[in-house]
C-alpha positions as CSV (number, residue, x, y, z in Angstrom):
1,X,0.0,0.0,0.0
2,X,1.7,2.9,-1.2
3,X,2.0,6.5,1.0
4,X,2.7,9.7,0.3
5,X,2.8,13.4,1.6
6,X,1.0,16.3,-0.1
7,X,2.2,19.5,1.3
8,X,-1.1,22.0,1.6
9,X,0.4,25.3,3.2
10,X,4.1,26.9,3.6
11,X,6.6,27.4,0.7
12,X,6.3,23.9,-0.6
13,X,2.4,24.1,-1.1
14,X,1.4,21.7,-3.8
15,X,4.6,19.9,-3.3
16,X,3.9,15.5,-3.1
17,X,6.5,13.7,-1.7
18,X,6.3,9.5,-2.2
19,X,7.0,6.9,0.8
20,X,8.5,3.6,0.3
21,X,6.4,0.6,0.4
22,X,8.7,-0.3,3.8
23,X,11.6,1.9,5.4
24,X,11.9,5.0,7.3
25,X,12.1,8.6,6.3
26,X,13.2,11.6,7.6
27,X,11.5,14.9,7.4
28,X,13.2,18.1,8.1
29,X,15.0,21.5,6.9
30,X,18.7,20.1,5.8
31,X,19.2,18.2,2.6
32,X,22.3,16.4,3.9
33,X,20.4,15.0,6.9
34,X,16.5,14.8,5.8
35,X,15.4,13.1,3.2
36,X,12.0,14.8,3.2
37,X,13.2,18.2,2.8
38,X,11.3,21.0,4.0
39,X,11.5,25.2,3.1
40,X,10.7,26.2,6.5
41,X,12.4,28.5,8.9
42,X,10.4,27.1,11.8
43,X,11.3,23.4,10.7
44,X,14.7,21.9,12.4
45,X,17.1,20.0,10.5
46,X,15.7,17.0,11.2
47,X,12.1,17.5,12.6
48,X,10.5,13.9,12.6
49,X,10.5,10.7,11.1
50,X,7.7,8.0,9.0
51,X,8.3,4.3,9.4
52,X,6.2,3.0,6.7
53,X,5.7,-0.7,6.7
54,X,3.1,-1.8,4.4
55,X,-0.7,-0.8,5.6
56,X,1.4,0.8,8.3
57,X,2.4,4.4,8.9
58,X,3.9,5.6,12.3
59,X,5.4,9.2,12.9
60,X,7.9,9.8,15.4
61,X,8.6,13.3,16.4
62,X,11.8,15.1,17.4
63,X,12.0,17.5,19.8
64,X,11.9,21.2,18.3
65,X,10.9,24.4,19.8
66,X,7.8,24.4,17.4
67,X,6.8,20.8,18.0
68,X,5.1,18.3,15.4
69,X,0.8,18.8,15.5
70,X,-1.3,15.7,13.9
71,X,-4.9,17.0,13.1
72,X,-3.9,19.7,15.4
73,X,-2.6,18.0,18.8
74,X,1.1,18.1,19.2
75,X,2.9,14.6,18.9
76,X,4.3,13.7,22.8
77,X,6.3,10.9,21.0
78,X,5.0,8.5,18.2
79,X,1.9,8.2,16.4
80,X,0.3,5.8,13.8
81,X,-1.3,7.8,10.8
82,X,-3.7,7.3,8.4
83,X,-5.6,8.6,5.2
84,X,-6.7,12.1,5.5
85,X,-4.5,13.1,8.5
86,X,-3.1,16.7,8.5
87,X,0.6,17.0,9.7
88,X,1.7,20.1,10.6
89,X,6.0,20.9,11.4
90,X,6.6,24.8,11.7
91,X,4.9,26.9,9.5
92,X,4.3,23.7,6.5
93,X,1.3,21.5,7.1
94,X,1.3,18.2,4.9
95,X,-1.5,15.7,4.1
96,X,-0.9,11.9,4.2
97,X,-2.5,10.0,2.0
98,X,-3.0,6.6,0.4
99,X,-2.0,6.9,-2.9
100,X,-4.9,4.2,-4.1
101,X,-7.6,6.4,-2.5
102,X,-6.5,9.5,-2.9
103,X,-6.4,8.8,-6.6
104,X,-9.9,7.7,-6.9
105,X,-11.3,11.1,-4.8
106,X,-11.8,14.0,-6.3
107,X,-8.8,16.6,-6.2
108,X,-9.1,17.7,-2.2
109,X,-9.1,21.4,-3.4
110,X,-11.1,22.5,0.2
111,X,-8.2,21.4,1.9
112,X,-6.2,23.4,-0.1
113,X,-5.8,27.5,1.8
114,X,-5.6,30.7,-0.3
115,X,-2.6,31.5,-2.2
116,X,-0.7,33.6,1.2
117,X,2.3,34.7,-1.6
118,X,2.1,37.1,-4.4
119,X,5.0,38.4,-5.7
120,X,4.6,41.1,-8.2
121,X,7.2,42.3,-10.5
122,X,8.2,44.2,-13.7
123,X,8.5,43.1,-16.9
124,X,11.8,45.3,-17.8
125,X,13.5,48.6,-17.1
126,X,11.5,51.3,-19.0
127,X,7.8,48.9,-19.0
128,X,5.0,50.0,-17.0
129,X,4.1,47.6,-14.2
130,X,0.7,46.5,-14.2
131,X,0.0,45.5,-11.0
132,X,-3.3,43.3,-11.7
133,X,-2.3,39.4,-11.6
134,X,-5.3,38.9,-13.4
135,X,-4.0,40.2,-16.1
136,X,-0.7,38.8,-15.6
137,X,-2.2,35.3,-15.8
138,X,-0.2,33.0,-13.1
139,X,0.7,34.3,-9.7
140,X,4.0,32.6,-8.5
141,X,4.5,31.0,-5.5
142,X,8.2,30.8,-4.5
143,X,10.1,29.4,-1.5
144,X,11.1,30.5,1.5
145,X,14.7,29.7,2.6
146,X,15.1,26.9,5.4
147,X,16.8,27.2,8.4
148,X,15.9,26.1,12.0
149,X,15.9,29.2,13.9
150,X,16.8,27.6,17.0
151,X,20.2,26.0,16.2
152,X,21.6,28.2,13.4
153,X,23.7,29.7,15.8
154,X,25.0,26.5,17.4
155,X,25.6,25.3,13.4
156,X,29.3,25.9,11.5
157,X,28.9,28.4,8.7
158,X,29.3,26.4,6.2
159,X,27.0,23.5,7.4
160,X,24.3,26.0,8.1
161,X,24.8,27.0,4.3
162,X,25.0,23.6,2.8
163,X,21.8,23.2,5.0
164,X,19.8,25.6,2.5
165,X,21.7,24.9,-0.2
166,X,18.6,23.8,-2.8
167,X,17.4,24.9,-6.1
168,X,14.2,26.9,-6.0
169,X,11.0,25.2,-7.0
170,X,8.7,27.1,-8.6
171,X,4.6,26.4,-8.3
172,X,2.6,27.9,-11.1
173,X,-1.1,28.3,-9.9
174,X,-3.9,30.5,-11.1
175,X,-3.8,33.8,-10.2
176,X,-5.6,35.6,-7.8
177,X,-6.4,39.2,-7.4
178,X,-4.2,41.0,-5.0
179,X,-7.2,42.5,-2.9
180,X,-7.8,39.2,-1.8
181,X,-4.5,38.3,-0.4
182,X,-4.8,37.6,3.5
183,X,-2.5,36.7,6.1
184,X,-1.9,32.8,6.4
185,X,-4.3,30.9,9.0
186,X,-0.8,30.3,10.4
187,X,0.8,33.3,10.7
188,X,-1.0,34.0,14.4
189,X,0.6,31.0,14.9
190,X,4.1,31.2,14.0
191,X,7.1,31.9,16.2
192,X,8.7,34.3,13.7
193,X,12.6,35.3,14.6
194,X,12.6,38.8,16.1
195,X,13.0,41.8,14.2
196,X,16.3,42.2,15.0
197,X,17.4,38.3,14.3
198,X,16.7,39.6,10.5
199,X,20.1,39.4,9.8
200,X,20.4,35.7,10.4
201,X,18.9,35.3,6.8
202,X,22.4,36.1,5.6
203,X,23.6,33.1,3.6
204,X,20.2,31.5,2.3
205,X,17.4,32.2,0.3
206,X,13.9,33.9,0.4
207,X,11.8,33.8,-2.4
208,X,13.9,33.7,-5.6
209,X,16.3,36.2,-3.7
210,X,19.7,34.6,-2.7
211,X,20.3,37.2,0.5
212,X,24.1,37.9,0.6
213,X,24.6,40.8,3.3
214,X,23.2,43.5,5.8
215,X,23.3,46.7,4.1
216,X,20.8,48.2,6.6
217,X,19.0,47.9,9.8
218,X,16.1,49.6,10.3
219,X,12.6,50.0,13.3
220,X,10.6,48.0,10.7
221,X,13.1,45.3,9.0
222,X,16.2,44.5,7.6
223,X,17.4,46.2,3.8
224,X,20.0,43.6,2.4
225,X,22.3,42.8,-0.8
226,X,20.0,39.9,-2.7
227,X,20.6,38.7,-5.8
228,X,17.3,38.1,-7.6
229,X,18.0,34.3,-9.5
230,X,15.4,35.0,-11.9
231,X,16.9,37.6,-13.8
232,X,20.7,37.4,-12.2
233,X,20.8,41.3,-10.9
234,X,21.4,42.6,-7.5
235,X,18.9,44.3,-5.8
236,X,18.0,45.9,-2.6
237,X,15.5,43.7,-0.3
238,X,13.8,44.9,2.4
239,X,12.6,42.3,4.7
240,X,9.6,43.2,7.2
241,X,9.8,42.3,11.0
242,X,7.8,39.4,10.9
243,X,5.2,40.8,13.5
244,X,3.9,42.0,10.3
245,X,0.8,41.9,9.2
246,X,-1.2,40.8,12.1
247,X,-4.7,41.3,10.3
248,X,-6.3,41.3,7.0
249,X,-7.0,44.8,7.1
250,X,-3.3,45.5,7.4
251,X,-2.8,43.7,4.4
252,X,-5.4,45.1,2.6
253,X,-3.8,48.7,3.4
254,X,-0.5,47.0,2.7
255,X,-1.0,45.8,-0.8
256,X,-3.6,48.8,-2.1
257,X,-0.7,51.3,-1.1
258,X,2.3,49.1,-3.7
259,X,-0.6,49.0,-6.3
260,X,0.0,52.8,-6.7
261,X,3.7,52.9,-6.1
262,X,4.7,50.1,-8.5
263,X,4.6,52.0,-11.3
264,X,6.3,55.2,-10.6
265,X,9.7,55.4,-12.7
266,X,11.5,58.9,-11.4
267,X,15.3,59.2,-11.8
268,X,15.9,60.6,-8.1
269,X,13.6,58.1,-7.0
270,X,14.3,54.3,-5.8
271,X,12.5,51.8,-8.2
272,X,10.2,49.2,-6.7
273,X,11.2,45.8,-8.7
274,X,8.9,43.7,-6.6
275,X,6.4,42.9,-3.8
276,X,6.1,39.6,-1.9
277,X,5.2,37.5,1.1
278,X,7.5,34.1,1.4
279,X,6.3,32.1,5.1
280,X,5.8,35.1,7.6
281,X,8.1,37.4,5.6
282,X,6.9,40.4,3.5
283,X,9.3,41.6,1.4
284,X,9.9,44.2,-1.4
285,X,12.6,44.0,-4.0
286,X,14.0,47.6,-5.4
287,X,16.5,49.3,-7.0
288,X,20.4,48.4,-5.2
289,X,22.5,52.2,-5.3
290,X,25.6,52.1,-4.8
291,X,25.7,55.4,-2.2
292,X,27.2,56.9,0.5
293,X,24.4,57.6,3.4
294,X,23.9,61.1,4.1
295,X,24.3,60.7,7.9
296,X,27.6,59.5,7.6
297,X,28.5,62.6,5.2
298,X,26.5,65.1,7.8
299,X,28.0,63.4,10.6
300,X,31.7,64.2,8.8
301,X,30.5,67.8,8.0
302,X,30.2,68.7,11.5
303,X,34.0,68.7,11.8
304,X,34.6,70.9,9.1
305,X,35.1,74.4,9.0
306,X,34.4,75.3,5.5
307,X,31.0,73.1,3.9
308,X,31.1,73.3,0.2
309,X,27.3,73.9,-0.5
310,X,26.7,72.9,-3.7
311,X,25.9,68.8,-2.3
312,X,23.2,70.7,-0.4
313,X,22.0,72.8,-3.5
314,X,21.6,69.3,-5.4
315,X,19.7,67.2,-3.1
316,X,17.2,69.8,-2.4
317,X,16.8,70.0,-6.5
318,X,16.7,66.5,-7.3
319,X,15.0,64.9,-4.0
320,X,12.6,68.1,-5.0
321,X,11.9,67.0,-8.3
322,X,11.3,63.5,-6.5
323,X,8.2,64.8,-4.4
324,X,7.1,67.0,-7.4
325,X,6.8,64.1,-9.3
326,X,5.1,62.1,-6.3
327,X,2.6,65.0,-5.0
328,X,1.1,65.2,-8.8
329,X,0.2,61.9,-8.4
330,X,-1.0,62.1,-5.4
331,X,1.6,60.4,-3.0
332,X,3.1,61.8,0.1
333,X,6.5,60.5,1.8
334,X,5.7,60.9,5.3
335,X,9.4,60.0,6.5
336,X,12.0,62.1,4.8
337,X,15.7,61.6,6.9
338,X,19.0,61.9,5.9
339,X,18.9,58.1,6.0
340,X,16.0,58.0,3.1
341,X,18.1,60.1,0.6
342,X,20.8,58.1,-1.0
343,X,23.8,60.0,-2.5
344,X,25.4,58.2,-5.1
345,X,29.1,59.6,-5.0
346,X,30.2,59.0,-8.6
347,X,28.1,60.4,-10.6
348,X,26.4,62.7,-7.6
349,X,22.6,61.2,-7.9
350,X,20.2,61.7,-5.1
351,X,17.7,59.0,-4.9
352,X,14.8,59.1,-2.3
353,X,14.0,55.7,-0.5
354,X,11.2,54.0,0.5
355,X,8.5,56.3,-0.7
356,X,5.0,54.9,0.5
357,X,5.9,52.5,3.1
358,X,5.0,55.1,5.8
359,X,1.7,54.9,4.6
360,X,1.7,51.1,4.0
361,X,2.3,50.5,7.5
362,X,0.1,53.2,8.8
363,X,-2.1,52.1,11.5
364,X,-0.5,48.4,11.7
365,X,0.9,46.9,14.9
366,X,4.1,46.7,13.3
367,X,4.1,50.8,13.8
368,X,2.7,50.7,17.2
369,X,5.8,49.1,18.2
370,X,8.7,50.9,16.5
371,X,7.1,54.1,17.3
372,X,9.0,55.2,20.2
373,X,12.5,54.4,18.7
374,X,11.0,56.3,15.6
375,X,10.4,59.4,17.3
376,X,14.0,58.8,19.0
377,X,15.9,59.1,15.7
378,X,13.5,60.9,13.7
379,X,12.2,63.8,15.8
380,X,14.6,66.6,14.2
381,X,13.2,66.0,10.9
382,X,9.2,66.5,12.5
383,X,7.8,69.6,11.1
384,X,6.1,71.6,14.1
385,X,2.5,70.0,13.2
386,X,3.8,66.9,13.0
387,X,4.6,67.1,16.7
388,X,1.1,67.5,17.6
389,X,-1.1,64.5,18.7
390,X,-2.8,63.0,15.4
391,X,-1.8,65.5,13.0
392,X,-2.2,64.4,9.3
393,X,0.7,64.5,7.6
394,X,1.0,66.3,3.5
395,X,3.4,67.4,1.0
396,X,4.0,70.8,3.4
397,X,5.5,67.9,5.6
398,X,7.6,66.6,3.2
399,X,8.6,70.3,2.0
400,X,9.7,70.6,6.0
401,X,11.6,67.3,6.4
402,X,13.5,68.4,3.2
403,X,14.5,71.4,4.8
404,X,15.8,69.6,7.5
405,X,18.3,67.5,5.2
406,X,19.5,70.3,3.1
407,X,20.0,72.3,5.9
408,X,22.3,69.6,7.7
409,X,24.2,69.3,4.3
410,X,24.6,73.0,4.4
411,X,25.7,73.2,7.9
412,X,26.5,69.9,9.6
413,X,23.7,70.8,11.8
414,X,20.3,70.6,12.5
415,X,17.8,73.4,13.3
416,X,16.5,72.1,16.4
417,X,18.3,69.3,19.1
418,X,17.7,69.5,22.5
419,X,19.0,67.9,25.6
420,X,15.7,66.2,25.5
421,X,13.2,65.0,23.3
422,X,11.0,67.0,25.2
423,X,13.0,70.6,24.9
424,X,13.8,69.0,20.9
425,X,10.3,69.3,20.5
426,X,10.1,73.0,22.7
427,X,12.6,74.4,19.8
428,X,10.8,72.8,17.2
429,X,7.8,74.8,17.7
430,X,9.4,77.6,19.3
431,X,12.7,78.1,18.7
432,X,14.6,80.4,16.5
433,X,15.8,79.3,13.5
434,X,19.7,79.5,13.0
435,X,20.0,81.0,9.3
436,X,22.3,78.9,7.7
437,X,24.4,81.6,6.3
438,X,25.3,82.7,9.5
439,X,27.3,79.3,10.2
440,X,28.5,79.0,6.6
441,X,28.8,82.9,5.4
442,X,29.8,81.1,1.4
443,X,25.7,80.1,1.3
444,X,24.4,82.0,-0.9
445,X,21.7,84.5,0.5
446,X,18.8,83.4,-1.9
447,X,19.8,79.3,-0.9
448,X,19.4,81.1,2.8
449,X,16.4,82.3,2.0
450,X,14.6,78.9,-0.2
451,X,15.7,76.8,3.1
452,X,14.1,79.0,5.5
453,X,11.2,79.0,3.8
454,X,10.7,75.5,3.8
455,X,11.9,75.7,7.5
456,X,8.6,77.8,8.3
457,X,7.1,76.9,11.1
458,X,3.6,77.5,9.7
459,X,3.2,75.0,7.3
460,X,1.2,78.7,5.2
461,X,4.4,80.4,5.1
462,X,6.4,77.3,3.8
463,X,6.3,76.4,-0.2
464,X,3.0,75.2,-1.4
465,X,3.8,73.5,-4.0
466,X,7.6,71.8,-4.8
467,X,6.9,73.8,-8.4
468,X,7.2,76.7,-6.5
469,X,10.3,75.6,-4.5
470,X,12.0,74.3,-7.5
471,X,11.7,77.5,-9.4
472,X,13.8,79.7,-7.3
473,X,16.2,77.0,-6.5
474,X,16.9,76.9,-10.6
475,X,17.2,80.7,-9.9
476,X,20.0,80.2,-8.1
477,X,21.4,77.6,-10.3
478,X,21.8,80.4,-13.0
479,X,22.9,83.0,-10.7
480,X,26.0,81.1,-9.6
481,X,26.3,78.6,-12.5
482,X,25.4,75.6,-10.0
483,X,25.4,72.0,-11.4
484,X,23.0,69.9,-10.3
């Protein structure tokens, strides 16, 4: 009597795996030491075992920090299967059946949960993205890299490397429209790695990404070096904190706010490749610069004497003709920090970051919980209504946090620090504003002037419009033949 194992949720969905008539087989996340091999970060190297003997099935479980479930009750030890039973180890849940019966039913599609993966990407550099997968015909359901959370620290390098060494299957299954993606059943389930044990993807592979290393660490995830092995390039991938999304609604907000930033092309703006969800990861694939982060460069400037001003002059044109582009169609920012604007040194390219994930993670749990480190490391760049409770935030906003940058590149300063976050805040809607020519007399006095205006603390006396702001920067462009 013939067995077998149809996988029916986690990165191997759809996957069938055949017993042998008699002998024992071993289920778990390393190829060199399971011979059922499982894409699952919650899924130790070797999670369980079948002894199949004929009529016979018996599973034995391991022990594992996430246990073995049959039907839903956690294996103490051993237990004898039989047609129809669910098996679930980590996040992957598998369905044993009798290959004689299961061929006479009909195809078990009820047991079979919504697609939890969509990954969404462009068809080439200069082509509009549609993001519709109805349109696009198949959605594509990609694995998740395995690693057993608990031991990968215990493990040698390069045994927890050959451990997820594996090539990707890919699953093609009909699509389904992205306004019905919902969290997994699972996910409230999970015991996803904490935010900041991001890092420990290093070395494997998510989705079709082969993650390679840390190029950022961030409240809300992890930004790292992939390369993407469909179409052999490097990217940038930004892997979300798995405490994210907690609720369909937050995925809802999540996916309807990447509909409308997929296809923006801008050349000071960072391009969104792709959008994905892999086992309890959400990620998004974009453009990889090649930069120098602007803290590092303000940080340096505040030792100097003498600031050359024209860096300032042509991040506030070019990350101005970034929002320009993005307010006409209807997106605000919501975050701008040095950290967001990425100077590219060689051919001196500003390029703003993450525009609309502030507002894809508005609201969600995921915010709740890095909001007090955000406010930490974020407050100089709050304009003066942003510091009041509930305040919605616009382009004005944007215009202000601008400001902010520009001025530090001008300076190697900001407007307003205090001792406190408390007095920070004080200055912020209070304070005087140190011109910038005063501390760099070589600014000139119409760049003075452009920067305290979008400095205003009434969000009436700032720029309205980046059109506005743009048009007297290019004044002084001409004026002192500035390059930008």
């Amino acid at each position: 009597m013939p067995w077998q194992f149809r996988v029916i949720d986690g990165a191997d969905q759809g996957k069938l795996e055949g017993l042998p008539d008699v002998g024992v087989t071993t289920i778990g996340s390393s190829r060199r030491h399971a011979e059922m091999h499982l894409n699952d970060l919650y899924v130790a190297r070797v999670h369980g075992e079948v002894e199949t003997n004929g009529p016979r099935i018996v599973l034995t479980a391991h022990d594992s920090p996430s246990g073995t479930l049959v039907n839903g009750v956690k294996v103490a030890h051993q237990q004898e299967l039989k047609h129809g039973d669910v098996v679930r180890m980590g996040n992957s849940q598998f369905r044993v059946e009798d290959c004689d019966m299961a061929a006479k039913e009909a195809p078990p599609e009820e047991d079979v949960p919504d697609l939890d993966i969509e990954v969404v990407e462009e068809g080439g550099q200069e082509e509009e993205i549609v993001i519709d997968p109805v349109d696009e015909g198949a959605a594509e359901i990609v694995d998740a890299m395995a690693v057993d959370a608990a031991t990968l620290d215990a493990m040698p390098v390069d045994e927890a490397v050959d451990a997820q060494a594996a090539d990707e299957e890919i699953i093609e299954a009909t699509a389904v429209d992205l306004d019905e993606i919902k969290p997994p059943a699972a996910a409230a389930k999970a015991q996803p790695l904490p935010g900041e044990r991001l890092k420990e993807l290093v070395g494997h592979n998510l989705a079709h990404f082969q993650v390679d290393d840390v190029l950022h660490m961030g409240r809300t995830g992890v930004v790292f070096q992939a390369r993407d092995m469909k179409k052999d390039q490097l990217v940038a991938l930004k892997v979300l904190a798995p405490d994210f999304p907690q609720s369909e609604a937050e995925m809802k907000r999540y996916v309807a706010v990447w509909k409308e930033v997929m296809s923006l092309r801008h050349p000071n703006l960072v391009s969104l490749y792709g959008v994905g969800k892999s086992g309890p990861f959400c990620w998004l694939s974009t453009e990889l610069v090649e930069c120098v982060t602007l803290p590092e460069i303000i940080s340096r400037l505040a030792e100097k004497d003498r600031i050359d001003w024209g860096r300032g002059y042509r991040v506030a044109v070019q990350i101005g003709r970034a929002l320009r582009f993005a307010h006409e169609r209807g997106m605000v920012h919501g975050n701008i920090t040095a950290a967001h604007v990425l100077w590219r040194k060689i051919d001196k390219v500003a390029k703003l970051a993450d525009l609309g994930l502030a507002a894809a993670l508005e609201g969600t749990n995921l915010k709740k919980i890095t909001i007090r480190d955000k406010i930490r490391s974020d407050l100089v760049y709050y304009a003066p209504e942003q510091t009041e409770p509930d305040r919605f935030v616009d382009p004005a906003c944007d215009i202000y946090s601008l400001g902010v940058v520009v001025y530090a590149l001008l300076t190697g300063r900001y407007p307003y620090v205090g001792d406190s976050q408390a007095e920070t805040i004080r200055k912020i809607r209070d304070g005087q504003l140190p011109r910038p020519i005063k501390l760099q007399p070589d600014i000139p006095k119409r760049l003075d002037a452009i920067v305290a205006k979008m400095l205003a603390r009434d969000p009436d006396d700032r720029y309205q419009a980046t059109n506005q702001m743009l048009a007297d920067l290019q004044v002084v462009g001409e004026e002192h033949d500035a390059v930008v």
